[in-house]
Z-matrix of the N, CA and C atoms (Angstrom, degrees):
N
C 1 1.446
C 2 1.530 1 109.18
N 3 1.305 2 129.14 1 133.43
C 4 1.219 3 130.79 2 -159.45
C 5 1.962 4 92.90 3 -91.19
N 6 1.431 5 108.13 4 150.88
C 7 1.190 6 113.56 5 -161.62
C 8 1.849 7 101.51 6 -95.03
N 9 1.368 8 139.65 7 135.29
C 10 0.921 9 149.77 8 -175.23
C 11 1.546 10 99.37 9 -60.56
N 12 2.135 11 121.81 10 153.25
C 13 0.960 12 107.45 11 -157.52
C 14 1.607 13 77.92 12 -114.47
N 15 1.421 14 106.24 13 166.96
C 16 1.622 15 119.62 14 176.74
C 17 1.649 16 120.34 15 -75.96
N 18 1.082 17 128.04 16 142.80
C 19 1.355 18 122.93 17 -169.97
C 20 1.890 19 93.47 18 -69.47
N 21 0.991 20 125.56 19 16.07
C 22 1.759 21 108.34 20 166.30
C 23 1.372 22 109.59 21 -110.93
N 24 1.606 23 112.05 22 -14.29
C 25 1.678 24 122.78 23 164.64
C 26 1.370 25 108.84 24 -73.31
N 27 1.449 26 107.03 25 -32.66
C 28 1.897 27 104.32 26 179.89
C 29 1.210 28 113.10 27 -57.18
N 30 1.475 29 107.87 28 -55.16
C 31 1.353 30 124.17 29 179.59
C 32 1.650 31 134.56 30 -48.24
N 33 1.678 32 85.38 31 -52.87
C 34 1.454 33 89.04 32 165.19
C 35 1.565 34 124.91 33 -47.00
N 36 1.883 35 107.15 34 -50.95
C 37 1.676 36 104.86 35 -173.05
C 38 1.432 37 98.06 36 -82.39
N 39 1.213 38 124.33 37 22.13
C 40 1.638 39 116.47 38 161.13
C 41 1.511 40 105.22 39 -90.98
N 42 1.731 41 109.39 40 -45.65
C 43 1.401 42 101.15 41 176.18
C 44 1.518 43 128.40 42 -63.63
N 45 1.148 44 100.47 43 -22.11
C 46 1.702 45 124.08 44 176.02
C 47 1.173 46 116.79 45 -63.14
N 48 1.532 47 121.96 46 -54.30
C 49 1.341 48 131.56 47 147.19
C 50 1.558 49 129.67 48 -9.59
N 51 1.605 50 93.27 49 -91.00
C 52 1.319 51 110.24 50 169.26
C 53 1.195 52 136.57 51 -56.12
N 54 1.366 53 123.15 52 19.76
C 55 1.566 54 129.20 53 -154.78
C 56 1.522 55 96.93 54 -97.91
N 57 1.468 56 126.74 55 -37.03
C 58 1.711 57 112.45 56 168.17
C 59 1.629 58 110.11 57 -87.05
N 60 1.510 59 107.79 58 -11.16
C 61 1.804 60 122.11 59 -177.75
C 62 1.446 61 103.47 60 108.69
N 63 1.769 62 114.73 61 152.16
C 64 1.015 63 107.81 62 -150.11
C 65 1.764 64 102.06 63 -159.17
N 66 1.088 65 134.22 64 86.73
C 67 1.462 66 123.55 65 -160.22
C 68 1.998 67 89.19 66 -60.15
N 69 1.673 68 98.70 67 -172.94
C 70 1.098 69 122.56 68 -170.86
C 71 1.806 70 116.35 69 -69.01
N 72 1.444 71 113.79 70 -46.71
C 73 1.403 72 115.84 71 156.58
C 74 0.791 73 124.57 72 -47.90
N 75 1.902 74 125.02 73 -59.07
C 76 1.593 75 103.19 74 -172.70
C 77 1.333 76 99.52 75 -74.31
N 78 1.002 77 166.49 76 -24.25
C 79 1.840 78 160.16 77 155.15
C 80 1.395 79 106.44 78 -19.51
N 81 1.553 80 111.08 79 -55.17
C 82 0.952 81 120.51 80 -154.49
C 83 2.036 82 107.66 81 -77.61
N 84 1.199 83 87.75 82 -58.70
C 85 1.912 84 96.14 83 147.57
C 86 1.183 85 133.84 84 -25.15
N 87 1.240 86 110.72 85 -70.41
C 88 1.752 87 129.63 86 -155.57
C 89 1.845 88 79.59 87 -97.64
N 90 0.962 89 156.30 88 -29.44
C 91 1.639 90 149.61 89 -160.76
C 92 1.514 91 104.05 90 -109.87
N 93 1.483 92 123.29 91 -12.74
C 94 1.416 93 124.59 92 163.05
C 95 1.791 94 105.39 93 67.18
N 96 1.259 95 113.45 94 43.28
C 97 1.520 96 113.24 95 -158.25
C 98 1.754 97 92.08 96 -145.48
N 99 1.129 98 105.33 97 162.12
C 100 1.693 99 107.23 98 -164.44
C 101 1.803 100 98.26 99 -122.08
N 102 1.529 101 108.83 100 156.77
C 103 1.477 102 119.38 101 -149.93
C 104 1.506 103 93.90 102 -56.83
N 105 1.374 104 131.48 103 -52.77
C 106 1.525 105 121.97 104 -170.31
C 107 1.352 106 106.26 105 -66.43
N 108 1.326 107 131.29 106 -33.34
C 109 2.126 108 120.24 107 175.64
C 110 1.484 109 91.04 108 -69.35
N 111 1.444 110 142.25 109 -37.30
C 112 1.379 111 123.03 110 -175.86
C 113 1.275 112 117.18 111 -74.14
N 114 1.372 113 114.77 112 -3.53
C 115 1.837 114 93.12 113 -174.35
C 116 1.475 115 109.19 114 -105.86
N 117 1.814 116 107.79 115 -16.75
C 118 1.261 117 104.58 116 167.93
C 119 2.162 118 127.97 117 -74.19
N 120 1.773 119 82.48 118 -4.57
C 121 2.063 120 78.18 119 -172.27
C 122 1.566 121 78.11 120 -99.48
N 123 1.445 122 132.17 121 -24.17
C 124 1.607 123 119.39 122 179.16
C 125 0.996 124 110.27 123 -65.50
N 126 1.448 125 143.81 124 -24.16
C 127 1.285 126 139.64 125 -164.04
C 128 2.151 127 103.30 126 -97.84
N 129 1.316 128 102.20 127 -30.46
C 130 1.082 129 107.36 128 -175.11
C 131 1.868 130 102.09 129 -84.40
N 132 1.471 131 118.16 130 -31.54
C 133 1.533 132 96.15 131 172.80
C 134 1.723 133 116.28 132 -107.74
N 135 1.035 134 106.58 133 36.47
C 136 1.689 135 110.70 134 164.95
C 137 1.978 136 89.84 135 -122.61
N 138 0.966 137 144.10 136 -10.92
C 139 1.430 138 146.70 137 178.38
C 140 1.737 139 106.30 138 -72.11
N 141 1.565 140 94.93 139 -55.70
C 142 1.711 141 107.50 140 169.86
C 143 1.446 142 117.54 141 -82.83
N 144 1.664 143 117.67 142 8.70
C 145 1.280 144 106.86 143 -173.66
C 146 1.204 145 139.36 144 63.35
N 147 1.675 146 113.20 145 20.93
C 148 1.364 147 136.39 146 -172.09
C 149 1.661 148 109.71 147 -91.40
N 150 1.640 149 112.35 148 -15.52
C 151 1.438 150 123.46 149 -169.78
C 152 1.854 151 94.16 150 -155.06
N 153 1.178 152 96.43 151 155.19
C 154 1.358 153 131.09 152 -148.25
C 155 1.537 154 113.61 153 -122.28
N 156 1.500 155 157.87 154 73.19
C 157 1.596 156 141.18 155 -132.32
C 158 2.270 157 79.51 156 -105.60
N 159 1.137 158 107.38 157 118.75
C 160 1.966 159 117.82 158 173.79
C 161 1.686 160 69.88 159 -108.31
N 162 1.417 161 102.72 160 125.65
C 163 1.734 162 148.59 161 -176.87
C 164 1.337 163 101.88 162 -110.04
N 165 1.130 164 144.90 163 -21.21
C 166 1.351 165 150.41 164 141.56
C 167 1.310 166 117.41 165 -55.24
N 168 0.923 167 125.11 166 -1.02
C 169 1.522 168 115.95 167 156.34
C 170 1.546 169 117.65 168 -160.10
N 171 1.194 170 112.58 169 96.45
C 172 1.761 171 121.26 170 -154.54
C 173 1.137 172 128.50 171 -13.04
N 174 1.652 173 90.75 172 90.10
C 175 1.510 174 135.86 173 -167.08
C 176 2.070 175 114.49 174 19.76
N 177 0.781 176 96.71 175 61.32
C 178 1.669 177 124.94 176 165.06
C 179 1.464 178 117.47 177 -40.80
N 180 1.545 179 121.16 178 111.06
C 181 1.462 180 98.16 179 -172.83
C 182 1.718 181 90.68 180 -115.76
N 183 1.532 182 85.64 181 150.16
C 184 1.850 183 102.28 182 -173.30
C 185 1.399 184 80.66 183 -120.63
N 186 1.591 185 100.14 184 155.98
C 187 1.468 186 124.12 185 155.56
C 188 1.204 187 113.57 186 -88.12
N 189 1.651 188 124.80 187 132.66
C 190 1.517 189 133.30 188 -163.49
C 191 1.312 190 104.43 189 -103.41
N 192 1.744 191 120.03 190 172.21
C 193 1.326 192 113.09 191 -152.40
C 194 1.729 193 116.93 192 -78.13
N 195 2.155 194 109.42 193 -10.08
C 196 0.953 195 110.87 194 167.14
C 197 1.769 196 130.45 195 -74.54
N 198 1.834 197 103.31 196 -23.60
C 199 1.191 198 128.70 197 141.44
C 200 1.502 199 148.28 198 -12.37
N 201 1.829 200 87.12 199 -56.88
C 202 1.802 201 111.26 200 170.22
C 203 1.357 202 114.75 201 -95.86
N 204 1.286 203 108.19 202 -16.24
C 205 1.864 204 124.10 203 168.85
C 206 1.599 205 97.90 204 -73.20
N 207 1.284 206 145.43 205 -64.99
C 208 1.459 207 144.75 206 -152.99
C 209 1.607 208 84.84 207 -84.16
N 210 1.313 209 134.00 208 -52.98
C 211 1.478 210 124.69 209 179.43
C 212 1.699 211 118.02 210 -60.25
N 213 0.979 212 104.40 211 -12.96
C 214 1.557 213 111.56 212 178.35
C 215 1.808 214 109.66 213 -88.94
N 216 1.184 215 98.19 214 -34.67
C 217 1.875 216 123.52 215 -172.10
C 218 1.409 217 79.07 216 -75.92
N 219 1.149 218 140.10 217 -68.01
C 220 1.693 219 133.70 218 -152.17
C 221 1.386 220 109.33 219 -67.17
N 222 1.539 221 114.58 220 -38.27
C 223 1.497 222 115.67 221 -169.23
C 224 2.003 223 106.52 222 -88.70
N 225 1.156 224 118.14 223 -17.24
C 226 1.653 225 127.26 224 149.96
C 227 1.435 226 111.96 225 -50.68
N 228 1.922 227 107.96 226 -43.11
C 229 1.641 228 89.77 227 -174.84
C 230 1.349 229 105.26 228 -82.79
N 231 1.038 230 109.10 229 -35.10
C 232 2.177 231 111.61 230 -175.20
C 233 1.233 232 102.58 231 -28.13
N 234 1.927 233 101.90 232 -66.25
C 235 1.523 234 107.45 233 -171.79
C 236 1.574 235 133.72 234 -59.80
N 237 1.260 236 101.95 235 -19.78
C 238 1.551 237 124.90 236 162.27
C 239 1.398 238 106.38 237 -55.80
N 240 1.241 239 102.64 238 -51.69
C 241 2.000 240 111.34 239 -171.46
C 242 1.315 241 125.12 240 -82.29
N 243 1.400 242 99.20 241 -9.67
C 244 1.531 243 108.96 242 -176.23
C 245 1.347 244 126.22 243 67.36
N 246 1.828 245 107.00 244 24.26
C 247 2.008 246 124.64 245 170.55
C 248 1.118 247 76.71 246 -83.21
């Protein structure tokens, strides 16, 4: 049975996602997570400034440069852990 992932693994491939920008479908796609679990980790990483909503093009969320710093910190520990 495959083991459930942690809401800081969600997060991460949300920040991962969004790193060229990413509307809400493909998130929802590529993050394997359904529209109500996405709006609560969207609301929680544009709150901390981890994601970015560009309104110029139906509302697009990018990962910001503090974003690619905590996504960079997460993928150091993986490799530490051997995920």
């Amino acid at each position: 049975m495959p083991s459930r992932r942690s809401k800081a693994q969600i997060m991460s491939d949300i920040l991962e996602i969004c790193i060229d920008g990413a509307n809400k479908t493909k998130i929802v796609y590529d993050a394997n997570l359904n529209f109500k679990m996405l709006n609560s980790y969207l609301d929680t990483l544009t709150k901390k400034g981890l994601l970015h909503v560009r309104n110029d093009r139906s509302n697009e969320y990018v990962t910001t440069e503090e974003g690619l710093r905590i996504l960079e910190t997460c993928r150091c520990i993986d490799l530490e852990l051997g995920q």
